[in-house]
N, C-alpha and C positions, 0 to 999 in steps of 0.2 A: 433853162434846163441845166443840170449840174451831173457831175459824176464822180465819183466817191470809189475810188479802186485800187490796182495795181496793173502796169503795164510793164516789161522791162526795159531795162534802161539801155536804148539802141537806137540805131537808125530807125526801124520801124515804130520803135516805140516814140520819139522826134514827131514822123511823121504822122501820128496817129493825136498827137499833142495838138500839133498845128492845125488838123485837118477839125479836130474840135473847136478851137477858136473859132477856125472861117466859121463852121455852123452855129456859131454864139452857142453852144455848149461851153459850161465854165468845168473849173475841176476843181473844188475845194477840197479836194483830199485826194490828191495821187499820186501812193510811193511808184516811183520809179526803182523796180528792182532788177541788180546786176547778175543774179542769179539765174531767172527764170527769163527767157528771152520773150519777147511780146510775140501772141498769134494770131499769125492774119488768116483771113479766110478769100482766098480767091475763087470768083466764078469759075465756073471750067471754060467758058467761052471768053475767059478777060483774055487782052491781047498783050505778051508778056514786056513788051514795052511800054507799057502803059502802066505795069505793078511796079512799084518799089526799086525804082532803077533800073528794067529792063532785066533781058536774061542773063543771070549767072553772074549777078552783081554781089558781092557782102550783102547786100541788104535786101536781096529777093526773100520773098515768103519762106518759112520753115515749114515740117507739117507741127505738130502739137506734139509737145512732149509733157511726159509725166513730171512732174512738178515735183523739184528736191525739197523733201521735208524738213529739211534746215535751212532755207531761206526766207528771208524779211516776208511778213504778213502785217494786215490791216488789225491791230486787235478794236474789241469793244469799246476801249477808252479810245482811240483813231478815229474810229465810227462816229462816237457820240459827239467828239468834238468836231469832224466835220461835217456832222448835219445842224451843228448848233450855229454854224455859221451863215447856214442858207437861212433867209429870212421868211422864203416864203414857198412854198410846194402842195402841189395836190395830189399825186402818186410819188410811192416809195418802191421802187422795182428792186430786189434781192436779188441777186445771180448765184445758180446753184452751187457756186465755190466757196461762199461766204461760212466759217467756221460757225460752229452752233453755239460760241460762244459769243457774237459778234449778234445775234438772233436778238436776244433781248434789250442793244442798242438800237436798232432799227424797230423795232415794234411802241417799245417808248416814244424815240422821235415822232414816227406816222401817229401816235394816238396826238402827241402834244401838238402837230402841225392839222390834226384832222385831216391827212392825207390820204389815198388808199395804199392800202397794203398788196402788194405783188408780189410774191413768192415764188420764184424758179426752182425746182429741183431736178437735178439726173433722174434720169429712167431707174437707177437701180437706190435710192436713196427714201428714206421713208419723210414722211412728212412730221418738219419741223413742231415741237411742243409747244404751247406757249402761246399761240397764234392768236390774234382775235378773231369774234366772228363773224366780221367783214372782211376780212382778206381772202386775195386771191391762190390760188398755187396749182401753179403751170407744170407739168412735169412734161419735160425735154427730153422727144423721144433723140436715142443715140446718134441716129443716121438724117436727124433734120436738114442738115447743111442751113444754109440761110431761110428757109420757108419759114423756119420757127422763132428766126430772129425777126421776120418781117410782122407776123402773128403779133409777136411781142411789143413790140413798136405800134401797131396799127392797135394792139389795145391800149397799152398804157398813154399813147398821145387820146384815146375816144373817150378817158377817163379823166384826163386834165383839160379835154373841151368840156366836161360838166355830166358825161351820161353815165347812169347807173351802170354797175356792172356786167349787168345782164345785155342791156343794150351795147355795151362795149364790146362785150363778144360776138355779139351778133353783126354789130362793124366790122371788127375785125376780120373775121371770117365770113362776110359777106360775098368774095373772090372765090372763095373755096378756101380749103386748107390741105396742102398735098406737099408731100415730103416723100424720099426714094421708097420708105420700108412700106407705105401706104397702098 
């Protein structure tokens, strides 16, 4: 498993490096940006010395901030060069922040690696052009908190064990699917 992103360049962002390694997730492409600080997502029941240095450290959780439009991004040519490096993949997961310029680097890679395609988009964001017609596209309702990241996970890993999409979802959501706005 690889990842292809941006995280910022911090103590949380450090730990979020390392915590990839442990899981032999690699990173073939992760700017680390000093603009956009990394966000974490803590359970409500984590116990706060167990997060990110405990209470009221530099480096506890932020909540999410909106993201300055003049700072470092992934483009197209970033994209393409670091999925040219992964040798070998069977899902291609998008996250709904990926610029729609950045759209036609991953859609090439997934056709040239035969991988699936997985598509995230915001709740308020319409669905990318372009697309093939085996790809997936997940739209992320606002108020998921983690249920939609587990969703997410529990498909794209039922898809790189080898089952069709349909059955993937039906993995997936096998537990239920329940989020606050539900």
């Amino acid at each position: 498993m690889e990842l292809l992103g941006r995280i910022g360049d911090d103590p949380a962002g450090d730990a979020l490096v390392m915590a990839l390694s442990r899981a032999a997730v690699g990173h073939a492409a992760l700017l680390r940006d000093p603009v956009r600080p990394t966000v974490l997502f803590v359970p409500a029941d984590a116990d706060e010395d167990d997060v990110a240095g405990g209470p009221g450290s530099a480096d506890s959780p932020r909540p999410a901030v909106a993201s300055p439009p003049d700072g470092p991004s992934l483009g197209a040519e970033d994209v393409s060069l670091g999925l040219r490096y992964l040798t070998d993949f069977d899902v291609l997961v998008v996250g709904d922040d990926v610029a729609a310029t950045v759209m036609p680097a991953c859609v090439e890679a997934a056709a040239f690696a035969g991988a699936q395609l997985v598509v995230v988009v915001a709740s308020s964001d319409a669905v990318p052009g372009g697309l093939p017609v085996g790809a997936t596209v997940l739209q992320a309702p606002d108020d998921a908190g983690e249920a939609f990241g587990r969703l997410l996970g529990r498909y794209a890993a039922a898809l790189d064990g080898g089952a069709d999409p349909a059955a993937a979802f039906t993995d997936a959501t096998a537990d239920g699917w329940e989020h606050p706005g539900a």
